[in-house]
mmCIF file of the N, C-alpha and C atoms, coordinates in Angstrom:
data_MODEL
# 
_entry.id   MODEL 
# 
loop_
_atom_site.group_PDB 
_atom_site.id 
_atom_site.type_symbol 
_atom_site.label_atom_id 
_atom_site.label_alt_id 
_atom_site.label_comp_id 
_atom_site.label_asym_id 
_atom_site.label_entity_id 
_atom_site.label_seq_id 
_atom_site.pdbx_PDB_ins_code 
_atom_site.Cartn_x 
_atom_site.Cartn_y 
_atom_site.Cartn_z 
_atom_site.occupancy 
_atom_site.B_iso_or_equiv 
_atom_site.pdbx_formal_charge 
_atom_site.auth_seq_id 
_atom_site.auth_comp_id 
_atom_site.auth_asym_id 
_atom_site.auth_atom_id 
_atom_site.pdbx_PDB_model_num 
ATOM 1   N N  . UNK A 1 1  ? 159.922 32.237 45.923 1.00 0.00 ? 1  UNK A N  1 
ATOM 2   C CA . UNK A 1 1  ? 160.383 33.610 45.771 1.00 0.00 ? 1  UNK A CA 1 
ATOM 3   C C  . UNK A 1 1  ? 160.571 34.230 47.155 1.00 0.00 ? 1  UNK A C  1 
ATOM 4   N N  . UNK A 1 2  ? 161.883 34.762 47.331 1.00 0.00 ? 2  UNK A N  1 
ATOM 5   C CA . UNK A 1 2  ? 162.531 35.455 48.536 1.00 0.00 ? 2  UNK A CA 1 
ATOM 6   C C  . UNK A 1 2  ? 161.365 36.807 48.796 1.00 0.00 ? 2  UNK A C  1 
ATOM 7   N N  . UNK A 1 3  ? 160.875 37.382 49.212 1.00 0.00 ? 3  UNK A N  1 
ATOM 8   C CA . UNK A 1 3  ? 159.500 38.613 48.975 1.00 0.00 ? 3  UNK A CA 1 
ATOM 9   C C  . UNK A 1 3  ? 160.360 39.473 50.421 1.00 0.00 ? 3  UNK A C  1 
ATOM 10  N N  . UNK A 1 4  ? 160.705 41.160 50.112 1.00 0.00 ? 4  UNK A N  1 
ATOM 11  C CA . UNK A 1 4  ? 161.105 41.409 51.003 1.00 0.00 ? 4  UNK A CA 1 
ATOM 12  C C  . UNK A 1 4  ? 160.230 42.103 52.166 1.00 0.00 ? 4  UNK A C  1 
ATOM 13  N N  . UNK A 1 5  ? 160.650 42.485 53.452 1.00 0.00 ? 5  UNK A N  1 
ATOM 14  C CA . UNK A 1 5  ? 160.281 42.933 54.236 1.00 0.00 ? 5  UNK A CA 1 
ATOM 15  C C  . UNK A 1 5  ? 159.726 44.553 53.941 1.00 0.00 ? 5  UNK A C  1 
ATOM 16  N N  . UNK A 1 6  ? 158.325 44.844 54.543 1.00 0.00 ? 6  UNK A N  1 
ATOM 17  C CA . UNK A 1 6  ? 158.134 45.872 53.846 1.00 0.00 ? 6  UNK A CA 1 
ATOM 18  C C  . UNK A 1 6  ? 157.562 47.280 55.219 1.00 0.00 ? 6  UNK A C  1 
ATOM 19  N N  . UNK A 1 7  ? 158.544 47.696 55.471 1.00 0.00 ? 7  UNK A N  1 
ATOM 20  C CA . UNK A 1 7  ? 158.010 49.073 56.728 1.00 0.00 ? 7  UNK A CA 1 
ATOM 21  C C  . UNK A 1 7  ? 156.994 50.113 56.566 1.00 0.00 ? 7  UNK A C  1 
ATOM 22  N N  . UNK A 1 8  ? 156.138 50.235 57.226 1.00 0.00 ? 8  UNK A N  1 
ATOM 23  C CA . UNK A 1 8  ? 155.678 51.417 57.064 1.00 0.00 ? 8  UNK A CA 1 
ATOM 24  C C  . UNK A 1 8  ? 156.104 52.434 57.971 1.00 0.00 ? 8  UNK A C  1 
ATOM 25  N N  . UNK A 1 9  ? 155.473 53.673 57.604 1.00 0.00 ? 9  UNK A N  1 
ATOM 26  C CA . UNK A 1 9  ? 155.553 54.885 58.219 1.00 0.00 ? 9  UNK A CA 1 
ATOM 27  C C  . UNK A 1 9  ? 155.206 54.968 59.819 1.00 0.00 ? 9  UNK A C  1 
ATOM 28  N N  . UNK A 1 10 ? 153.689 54.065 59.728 1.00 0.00 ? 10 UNK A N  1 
ATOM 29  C CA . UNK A 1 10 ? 152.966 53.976 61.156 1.00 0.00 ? 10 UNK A CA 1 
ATOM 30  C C  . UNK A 1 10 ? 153.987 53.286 61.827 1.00 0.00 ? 10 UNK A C  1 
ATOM 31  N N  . UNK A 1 11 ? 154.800 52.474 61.881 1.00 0.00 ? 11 UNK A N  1 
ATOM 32  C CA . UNK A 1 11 ? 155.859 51.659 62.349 1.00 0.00 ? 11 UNK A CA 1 
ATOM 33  C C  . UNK A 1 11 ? 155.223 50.191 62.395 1.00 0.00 ? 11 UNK A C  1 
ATOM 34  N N  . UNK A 1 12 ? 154.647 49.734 61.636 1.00 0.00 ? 12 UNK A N  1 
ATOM 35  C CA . UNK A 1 12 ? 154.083 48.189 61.255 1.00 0.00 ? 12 UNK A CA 1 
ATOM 36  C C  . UNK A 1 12 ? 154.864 47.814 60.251 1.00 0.00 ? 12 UNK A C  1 
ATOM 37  N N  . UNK A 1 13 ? 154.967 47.200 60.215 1.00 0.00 ? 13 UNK A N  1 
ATOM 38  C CA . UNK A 1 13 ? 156.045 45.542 59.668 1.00 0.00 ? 13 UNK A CA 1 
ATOM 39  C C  . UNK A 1 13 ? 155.259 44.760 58.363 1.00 0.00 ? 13 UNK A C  1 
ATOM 40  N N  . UNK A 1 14 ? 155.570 44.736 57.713 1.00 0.00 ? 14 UNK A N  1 
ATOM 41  C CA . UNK A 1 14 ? 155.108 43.214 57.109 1.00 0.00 ? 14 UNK A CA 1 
ATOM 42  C C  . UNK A 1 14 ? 155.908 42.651 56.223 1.00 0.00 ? 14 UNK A C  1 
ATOM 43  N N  . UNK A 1 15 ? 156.150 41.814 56.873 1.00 0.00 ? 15 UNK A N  1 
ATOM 44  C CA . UNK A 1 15 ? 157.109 40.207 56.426 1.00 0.00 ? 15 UNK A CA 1 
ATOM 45  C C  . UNK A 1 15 ? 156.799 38.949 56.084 1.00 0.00 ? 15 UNK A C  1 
ATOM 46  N N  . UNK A 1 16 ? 156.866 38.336 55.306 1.00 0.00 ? 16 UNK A N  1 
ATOM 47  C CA . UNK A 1 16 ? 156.743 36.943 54.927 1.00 0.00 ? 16 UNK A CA 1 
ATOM 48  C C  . UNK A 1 16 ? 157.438 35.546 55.606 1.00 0.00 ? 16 UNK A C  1 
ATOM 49  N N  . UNK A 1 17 ? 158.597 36.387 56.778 1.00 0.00 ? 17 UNK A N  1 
ATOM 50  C CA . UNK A 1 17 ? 159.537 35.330 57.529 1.00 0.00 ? 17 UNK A CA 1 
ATOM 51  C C  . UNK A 1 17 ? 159.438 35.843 58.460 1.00 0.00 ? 17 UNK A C  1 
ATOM 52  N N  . UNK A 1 18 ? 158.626 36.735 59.196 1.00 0.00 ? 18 UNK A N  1 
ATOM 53  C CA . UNK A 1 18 ? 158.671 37.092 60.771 1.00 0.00 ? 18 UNK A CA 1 
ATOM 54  C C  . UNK A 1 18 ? 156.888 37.292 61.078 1.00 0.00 ? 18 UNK A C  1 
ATOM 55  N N  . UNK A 1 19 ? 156.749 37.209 61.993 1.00 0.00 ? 19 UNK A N  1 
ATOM 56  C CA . UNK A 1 19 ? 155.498 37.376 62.754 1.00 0.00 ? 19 UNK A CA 1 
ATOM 57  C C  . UNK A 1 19 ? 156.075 38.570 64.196 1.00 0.00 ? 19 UNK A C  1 
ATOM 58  N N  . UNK A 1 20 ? 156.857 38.311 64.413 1.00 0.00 ? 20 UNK A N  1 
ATOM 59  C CA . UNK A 1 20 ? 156.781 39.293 65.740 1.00 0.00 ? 20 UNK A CA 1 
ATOM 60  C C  . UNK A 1 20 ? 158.640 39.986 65.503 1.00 0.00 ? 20 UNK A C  1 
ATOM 61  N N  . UNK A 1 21 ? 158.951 40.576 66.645 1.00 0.00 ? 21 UNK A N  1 
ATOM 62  C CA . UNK A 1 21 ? 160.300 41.473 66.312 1.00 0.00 ? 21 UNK A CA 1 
ATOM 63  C C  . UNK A 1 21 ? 160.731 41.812 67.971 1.00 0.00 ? 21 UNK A C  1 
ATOM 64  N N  . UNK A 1 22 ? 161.928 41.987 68.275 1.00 0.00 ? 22 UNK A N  1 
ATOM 65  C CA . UNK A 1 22 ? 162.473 42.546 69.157 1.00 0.00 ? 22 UNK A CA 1 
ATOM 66  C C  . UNK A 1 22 ? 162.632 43.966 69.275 1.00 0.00 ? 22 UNK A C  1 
ATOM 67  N N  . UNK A 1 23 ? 162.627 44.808 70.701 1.00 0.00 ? 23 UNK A N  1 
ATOM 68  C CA . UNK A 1 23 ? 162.709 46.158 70.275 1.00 0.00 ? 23 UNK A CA 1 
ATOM 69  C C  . UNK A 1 23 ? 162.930 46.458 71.759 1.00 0.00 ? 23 UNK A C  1 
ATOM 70  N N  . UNK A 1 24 ? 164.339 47.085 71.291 1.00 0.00 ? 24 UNK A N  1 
ATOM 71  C CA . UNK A 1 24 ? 164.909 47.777 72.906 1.00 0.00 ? 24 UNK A CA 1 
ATOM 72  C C  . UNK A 1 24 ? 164.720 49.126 72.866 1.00 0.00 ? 24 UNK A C  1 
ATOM 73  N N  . UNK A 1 25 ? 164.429 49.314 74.109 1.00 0.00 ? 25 UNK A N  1 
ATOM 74  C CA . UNK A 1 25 ? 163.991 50.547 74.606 1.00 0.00 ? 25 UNK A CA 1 
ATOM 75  C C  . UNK A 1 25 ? 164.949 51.123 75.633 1.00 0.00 ? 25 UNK A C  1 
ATOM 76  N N  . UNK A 1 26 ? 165.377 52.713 75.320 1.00 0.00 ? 26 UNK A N  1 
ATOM 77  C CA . UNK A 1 26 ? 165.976 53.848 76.498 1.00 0.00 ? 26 UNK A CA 1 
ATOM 78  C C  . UNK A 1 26 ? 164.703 53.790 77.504 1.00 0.00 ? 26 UNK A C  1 
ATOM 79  N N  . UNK A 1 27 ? 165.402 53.934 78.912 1.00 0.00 ? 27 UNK A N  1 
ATOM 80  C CA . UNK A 1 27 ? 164.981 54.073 80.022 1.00 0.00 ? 27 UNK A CA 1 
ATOM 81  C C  . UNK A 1 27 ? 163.805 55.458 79.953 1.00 0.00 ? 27 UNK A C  1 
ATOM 82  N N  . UNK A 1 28 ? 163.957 56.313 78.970 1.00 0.00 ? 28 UNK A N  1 
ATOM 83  C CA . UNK A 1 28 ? 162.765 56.889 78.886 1.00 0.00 ? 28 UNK A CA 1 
ATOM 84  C C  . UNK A 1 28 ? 161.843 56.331 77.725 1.00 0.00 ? 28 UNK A C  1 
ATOM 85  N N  . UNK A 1 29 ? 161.446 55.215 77.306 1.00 0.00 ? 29 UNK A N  1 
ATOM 86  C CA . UNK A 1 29 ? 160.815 54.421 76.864 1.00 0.00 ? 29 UNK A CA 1 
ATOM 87  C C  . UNK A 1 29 ? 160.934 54.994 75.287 1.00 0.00 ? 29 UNK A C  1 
ATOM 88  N N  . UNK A 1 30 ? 161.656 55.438 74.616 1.00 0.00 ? 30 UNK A N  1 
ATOM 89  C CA . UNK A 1 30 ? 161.988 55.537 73.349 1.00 0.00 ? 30 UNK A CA 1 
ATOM 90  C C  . UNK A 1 30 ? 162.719 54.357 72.531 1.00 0.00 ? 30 UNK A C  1 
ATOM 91  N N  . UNK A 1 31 ? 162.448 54.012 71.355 1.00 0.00 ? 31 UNK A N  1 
ATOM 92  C CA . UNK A 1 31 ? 163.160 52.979 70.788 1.00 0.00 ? 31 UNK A CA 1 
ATOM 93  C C  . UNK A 1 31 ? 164.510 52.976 70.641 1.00 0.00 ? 31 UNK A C  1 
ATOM 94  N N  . UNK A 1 32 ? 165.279 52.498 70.584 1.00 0.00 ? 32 UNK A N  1 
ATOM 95  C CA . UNK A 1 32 ? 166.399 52.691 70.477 1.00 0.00 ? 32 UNK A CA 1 
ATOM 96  C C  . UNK A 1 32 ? 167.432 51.861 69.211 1.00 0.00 ? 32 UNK A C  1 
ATOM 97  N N  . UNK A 1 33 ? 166.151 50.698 68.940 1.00 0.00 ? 33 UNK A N  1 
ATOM 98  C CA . UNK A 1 33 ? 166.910 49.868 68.063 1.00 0.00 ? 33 UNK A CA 1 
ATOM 99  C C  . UNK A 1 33 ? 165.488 48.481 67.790 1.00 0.00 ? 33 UNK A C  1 
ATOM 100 N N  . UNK A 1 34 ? 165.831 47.795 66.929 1.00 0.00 ? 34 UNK A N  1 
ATOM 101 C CA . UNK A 1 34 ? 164.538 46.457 66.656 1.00 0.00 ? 34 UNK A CA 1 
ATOM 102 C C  . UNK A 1 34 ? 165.242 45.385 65.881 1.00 0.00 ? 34 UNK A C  1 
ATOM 103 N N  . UNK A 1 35 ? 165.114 44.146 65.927 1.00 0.00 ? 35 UNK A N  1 
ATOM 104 C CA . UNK A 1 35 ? 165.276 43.394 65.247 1.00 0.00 ? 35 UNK A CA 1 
ATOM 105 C C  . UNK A 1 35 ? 164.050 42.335 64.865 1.00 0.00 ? 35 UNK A C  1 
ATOM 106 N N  . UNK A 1 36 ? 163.859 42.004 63.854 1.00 0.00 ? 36 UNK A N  1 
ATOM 107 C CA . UNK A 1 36 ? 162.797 40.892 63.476 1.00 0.00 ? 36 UNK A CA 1 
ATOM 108 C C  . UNK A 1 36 ? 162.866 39.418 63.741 1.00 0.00 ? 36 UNK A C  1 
ATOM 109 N N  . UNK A 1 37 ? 162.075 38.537 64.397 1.00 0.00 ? 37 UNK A N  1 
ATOM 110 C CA . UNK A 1 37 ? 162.166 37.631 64.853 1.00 0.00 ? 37 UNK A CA 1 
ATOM 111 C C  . UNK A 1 37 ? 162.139 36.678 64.057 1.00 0.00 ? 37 UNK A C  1 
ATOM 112 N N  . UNK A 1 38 ? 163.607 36.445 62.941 1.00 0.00 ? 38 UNK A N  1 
ATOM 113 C CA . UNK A 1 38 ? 162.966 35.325 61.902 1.00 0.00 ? 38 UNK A CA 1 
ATOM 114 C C  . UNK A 1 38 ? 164.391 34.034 62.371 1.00 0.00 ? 38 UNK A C  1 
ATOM 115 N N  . UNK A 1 39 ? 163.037 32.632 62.047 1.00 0.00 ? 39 UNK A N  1 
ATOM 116 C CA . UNK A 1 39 ? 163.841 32.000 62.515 1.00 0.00 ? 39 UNK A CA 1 
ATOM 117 C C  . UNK A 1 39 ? 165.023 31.421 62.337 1.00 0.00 ? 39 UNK A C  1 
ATOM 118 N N  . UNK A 1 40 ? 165.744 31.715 60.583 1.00 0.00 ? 40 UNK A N  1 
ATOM 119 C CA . UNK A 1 40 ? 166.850 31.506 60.474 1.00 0.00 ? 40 UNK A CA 1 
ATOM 120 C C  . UNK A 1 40 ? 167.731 32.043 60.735 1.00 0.00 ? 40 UNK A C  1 
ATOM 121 N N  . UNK A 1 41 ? 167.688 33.332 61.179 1.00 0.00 ? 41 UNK A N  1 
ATOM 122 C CA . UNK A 1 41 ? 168.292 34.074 61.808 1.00 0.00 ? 41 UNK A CA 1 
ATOM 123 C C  . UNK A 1 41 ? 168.738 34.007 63.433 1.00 0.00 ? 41 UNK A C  1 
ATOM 124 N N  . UNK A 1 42 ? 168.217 32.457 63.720 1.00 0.00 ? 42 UNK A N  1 
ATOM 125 C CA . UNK A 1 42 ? 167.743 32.969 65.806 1.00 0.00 ? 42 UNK A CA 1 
ATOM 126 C C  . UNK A 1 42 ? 168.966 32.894 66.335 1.00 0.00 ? 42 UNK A C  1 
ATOM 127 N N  . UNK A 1 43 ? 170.266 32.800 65.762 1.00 0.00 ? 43 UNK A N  1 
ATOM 128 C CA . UNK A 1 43 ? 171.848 32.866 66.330 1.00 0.00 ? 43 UNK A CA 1 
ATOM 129 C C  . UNK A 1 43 ? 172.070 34.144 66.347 1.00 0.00 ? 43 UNK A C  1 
ATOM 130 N N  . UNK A 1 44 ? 172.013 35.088 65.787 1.00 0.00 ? 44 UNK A N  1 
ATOM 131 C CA . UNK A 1 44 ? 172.334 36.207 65.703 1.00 0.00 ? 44 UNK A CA 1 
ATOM 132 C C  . UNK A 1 44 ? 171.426 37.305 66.220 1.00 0.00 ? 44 UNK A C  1 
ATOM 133 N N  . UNK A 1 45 ? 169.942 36.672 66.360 1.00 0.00 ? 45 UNK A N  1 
ATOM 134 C CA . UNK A 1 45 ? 168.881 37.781 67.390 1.00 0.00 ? 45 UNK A CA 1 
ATOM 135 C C  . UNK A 1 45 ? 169.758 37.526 68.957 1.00 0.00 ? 45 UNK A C  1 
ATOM 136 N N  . UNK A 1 46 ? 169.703 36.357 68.805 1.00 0.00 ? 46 UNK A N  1 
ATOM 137 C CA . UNK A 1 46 ? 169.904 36.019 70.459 1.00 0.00 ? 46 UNK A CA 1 
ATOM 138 C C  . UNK A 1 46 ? 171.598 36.625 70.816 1.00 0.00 ? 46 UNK A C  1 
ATOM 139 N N  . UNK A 1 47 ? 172.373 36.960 70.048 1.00 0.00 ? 47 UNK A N  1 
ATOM 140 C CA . UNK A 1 47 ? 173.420 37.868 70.471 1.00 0.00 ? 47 UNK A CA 1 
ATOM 141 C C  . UNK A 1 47 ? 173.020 39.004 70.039 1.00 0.00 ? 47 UNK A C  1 
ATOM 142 N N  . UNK A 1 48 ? 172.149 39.982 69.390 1.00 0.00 ? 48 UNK A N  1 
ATOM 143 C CA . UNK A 1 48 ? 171.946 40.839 70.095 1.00 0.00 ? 48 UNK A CA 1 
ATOM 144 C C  . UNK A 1 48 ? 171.083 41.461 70.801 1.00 0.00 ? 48 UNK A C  1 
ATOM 145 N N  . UNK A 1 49 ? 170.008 40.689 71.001 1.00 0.00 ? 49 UNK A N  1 
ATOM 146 C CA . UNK A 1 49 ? 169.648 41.090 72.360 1.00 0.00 ? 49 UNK A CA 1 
ATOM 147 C C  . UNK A 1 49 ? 170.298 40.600 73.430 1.00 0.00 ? 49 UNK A C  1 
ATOM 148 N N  . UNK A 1 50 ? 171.070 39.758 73.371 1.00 0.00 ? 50 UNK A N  1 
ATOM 149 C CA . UNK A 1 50 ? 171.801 39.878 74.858 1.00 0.00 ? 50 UNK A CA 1 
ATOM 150 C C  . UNK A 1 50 ? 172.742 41.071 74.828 1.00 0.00 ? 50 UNK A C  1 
ATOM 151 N N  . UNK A 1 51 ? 173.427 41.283 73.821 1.00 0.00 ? 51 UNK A N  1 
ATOM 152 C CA . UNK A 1 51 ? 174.322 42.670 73.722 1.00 0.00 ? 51 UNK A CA 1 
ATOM 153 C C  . UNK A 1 51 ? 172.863 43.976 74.233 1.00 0.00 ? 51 UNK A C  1 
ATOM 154 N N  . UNK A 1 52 ? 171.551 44.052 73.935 1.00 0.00 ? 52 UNK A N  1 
ATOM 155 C CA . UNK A 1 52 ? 171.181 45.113 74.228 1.00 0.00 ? 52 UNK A CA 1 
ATOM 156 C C  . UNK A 1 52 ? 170.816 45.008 76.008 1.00 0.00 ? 52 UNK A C  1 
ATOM 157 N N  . UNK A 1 53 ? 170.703 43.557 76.296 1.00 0.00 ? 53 UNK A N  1 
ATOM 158 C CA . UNK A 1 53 ? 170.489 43.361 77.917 1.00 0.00 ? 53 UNK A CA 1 
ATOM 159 C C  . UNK A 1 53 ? 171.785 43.572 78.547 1.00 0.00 ? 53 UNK A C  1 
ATOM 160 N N  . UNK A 1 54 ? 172.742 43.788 78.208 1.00 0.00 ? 54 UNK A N  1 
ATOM 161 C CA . UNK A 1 54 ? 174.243 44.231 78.795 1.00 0.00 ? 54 UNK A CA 1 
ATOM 162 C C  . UNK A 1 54 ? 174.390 45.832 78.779 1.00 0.00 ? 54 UNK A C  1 
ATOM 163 N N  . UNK A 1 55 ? 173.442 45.983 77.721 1.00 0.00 ? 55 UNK A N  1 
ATOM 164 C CA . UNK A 1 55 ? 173.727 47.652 77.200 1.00 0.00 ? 55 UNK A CA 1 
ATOM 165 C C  . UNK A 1 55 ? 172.647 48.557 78.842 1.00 0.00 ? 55 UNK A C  1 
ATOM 166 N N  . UNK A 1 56 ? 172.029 47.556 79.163 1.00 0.00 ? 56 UNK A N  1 
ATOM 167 C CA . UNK A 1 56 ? 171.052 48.279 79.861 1.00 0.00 ? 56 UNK A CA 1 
ATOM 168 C C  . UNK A 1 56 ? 169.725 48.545 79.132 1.00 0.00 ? 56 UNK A C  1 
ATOM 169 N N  . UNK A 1 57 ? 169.094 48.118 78.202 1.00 0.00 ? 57 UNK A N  1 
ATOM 170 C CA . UNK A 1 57 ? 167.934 48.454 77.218 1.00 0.00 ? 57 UNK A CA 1 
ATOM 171 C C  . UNK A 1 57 ? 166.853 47.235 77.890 1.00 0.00 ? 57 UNK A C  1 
ATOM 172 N N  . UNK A 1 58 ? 165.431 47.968 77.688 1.00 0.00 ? 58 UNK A N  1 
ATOM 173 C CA . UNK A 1 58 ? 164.336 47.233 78.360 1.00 0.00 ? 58 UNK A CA 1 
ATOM 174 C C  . UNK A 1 58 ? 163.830 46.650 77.097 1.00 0.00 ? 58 UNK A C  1 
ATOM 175 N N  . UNK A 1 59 ? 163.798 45.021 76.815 1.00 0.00 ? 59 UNK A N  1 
ATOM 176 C CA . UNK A 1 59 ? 163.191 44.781 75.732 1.00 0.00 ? 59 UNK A CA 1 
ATOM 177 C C  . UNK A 1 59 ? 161.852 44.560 75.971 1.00 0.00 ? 59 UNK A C  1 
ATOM 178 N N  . UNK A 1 60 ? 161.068 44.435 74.637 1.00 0.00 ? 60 UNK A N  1 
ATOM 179 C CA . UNK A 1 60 ? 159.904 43.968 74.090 1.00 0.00 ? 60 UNK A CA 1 
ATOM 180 C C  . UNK A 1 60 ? 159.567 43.399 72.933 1.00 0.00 ? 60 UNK A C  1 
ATOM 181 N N  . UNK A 1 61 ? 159.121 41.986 73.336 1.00 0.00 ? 61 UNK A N  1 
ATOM 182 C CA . UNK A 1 61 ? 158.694 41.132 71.952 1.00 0.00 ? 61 UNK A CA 1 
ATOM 183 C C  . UNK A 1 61 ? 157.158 41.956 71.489 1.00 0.00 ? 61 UNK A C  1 
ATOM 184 N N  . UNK A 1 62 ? 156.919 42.556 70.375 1.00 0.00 ? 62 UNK A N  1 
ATOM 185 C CA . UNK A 1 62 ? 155.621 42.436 69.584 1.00 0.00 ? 62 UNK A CA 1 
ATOM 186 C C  . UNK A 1 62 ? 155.297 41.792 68.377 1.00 0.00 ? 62 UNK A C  1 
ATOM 187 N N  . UNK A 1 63 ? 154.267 41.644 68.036 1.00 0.00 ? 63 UNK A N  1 
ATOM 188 C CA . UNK A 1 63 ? 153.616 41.187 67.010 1.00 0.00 ? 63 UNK A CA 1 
ATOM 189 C C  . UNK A 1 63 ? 154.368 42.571 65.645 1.00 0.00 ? 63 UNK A C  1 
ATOM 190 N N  . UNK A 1 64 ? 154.630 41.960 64.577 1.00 0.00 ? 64 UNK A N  1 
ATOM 191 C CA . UNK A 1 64 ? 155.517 43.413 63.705 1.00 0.00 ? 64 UNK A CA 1 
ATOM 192 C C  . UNK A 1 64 ? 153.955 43.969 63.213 1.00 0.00 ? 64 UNK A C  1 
ATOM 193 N N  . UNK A 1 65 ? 152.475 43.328 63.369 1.00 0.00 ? 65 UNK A N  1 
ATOM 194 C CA . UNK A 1 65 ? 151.920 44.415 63.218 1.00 0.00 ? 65 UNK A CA 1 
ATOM 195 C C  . UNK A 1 65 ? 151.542 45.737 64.082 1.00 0.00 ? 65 UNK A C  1 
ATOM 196 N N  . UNK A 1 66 ? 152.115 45.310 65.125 1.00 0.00 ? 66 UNK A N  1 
ATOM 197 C CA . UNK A 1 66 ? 151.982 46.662 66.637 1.00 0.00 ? 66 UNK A CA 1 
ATOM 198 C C  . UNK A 1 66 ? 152.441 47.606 65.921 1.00 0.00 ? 66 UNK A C  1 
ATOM 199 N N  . UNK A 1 67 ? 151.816 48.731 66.251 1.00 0.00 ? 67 UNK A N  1 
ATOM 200 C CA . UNK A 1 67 ? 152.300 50.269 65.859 1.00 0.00 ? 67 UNK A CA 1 
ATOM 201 C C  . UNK A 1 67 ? 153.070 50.608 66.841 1.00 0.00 ? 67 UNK A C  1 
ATOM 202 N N  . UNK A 1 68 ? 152.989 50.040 68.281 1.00 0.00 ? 68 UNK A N  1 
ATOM 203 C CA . UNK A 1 68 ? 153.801 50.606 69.013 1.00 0.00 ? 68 UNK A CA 1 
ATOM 204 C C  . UNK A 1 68 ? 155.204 50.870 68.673 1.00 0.00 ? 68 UNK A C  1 
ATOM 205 N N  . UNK A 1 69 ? 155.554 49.899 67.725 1.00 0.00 ? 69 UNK A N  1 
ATOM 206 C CA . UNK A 1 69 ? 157.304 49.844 67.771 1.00 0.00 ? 69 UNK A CA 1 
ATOM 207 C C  . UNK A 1 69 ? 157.720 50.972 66.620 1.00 0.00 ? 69 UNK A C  1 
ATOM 208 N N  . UNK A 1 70 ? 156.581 52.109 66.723 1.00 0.00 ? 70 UNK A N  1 
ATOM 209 C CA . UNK A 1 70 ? 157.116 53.037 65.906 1.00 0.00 ? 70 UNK A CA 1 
ATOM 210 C C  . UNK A 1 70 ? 158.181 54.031 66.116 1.00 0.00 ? 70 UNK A C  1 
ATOM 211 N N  . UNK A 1 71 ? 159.649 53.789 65.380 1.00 0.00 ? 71 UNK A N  1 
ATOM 212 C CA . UNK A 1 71 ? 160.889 54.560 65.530 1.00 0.00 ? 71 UNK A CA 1 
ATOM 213 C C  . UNK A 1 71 ? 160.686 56.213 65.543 1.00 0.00 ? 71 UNK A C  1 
ATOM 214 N N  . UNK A 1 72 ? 161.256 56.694 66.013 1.00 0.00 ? 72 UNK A N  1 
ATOM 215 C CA . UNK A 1 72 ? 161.103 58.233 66.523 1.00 0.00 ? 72 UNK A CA 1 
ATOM 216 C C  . UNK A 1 72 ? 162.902 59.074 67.187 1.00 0.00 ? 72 UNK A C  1 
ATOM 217 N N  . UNK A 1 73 ? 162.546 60.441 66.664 1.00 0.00 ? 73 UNK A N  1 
ATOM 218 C CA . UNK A 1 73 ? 164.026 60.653 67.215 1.00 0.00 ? 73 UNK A CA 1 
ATOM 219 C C  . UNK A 1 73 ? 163.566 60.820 68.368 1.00 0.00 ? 73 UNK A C  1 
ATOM 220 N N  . UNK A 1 74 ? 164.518 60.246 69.653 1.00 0.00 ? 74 UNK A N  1 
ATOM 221 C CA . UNK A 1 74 ? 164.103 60.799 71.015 1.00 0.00 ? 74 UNK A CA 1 
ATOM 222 C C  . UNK A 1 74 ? 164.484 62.215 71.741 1.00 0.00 ? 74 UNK A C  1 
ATOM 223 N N  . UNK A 1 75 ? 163.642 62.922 71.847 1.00 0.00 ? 75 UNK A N  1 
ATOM 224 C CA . UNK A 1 75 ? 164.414 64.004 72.309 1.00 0.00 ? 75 UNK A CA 1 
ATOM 225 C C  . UNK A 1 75 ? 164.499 64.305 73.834 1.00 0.00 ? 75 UNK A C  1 
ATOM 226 N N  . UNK A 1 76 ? 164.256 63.218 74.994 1.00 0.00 ? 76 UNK A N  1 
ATOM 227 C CA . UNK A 1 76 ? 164.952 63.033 75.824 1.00 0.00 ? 76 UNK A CA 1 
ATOM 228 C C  . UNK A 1 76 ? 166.229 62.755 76.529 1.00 0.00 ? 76 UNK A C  1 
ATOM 229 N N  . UNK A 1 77 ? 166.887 63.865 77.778 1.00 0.00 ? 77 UNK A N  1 
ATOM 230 C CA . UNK A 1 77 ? 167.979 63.877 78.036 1.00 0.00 ? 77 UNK A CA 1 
ATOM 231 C C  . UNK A 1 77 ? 168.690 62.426 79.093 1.00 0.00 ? 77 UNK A C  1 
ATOM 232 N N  . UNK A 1 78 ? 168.946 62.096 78.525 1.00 0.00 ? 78 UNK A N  1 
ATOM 233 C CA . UNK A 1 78 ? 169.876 60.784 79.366 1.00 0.00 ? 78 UNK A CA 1 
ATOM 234 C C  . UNK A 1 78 ? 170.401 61.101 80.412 1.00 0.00 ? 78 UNK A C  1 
ATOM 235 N N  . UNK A 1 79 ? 169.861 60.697 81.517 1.00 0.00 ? 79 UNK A N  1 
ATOM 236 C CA . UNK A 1 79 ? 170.266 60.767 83.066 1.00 0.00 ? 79 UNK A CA 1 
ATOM 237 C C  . UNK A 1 79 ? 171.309 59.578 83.384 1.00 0.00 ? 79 UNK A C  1 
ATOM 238 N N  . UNK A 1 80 ? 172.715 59.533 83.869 1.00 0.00 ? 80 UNK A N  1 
ATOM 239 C CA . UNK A 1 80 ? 173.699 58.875 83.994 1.00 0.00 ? 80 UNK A CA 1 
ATOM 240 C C  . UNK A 1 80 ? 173.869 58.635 84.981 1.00 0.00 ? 80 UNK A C  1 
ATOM 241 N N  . UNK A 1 81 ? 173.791 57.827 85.883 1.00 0.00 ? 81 UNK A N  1 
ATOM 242 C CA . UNK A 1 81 ? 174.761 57.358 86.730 1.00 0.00 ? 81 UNK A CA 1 
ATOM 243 C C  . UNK A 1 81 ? 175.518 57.584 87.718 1.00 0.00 ? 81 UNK A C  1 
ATOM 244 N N  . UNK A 1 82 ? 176.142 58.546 88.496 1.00 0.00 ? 82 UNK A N  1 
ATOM 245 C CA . UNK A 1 82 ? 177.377 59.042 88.939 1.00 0.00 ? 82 UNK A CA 1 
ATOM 246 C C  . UNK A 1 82 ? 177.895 59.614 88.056 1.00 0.00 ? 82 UNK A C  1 
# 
């Protein structure tokens, strides 16, 4: 039986096909986006996190029970460049 992925509020994970997850971060350390590290999937993590390492985003592998990777609106202003 396929059993799906189940989110909580705290921002913990629990999955039956992932143990850990990807999660890019804005330069003011807000999430910006996550993907789950499952392995039939590993063609399509690995393009996009390279799309988020082109984007400029700081990744981090965690465990999907970390609370850290809890999503949030950011209400920091984006400093650009020139």
């Amino acid at each position: 039986m396929n059993y799906p992925d189940i989110y909580y509020r705290d921002g913990t994970i629990e999955s039956p096909r992932a143990s850990h997850c990807y999660l890019a971060r804005k330069t003011c350390g807000c999430v910006e986006a996550g993907v789950l590290d499952i392995p039939e999937f590993r063609l399509e993590t690995a393009d996009t996190v390279a799309q988020w390492i082109r984007d400029g985003l700081i990744l981090e592998r965690l465990s999907i029970r970390d609370p850290r990777g809890a999503f949030a609106r950011c209400y920091h202003k984006e400093v650009r460049n020139g």
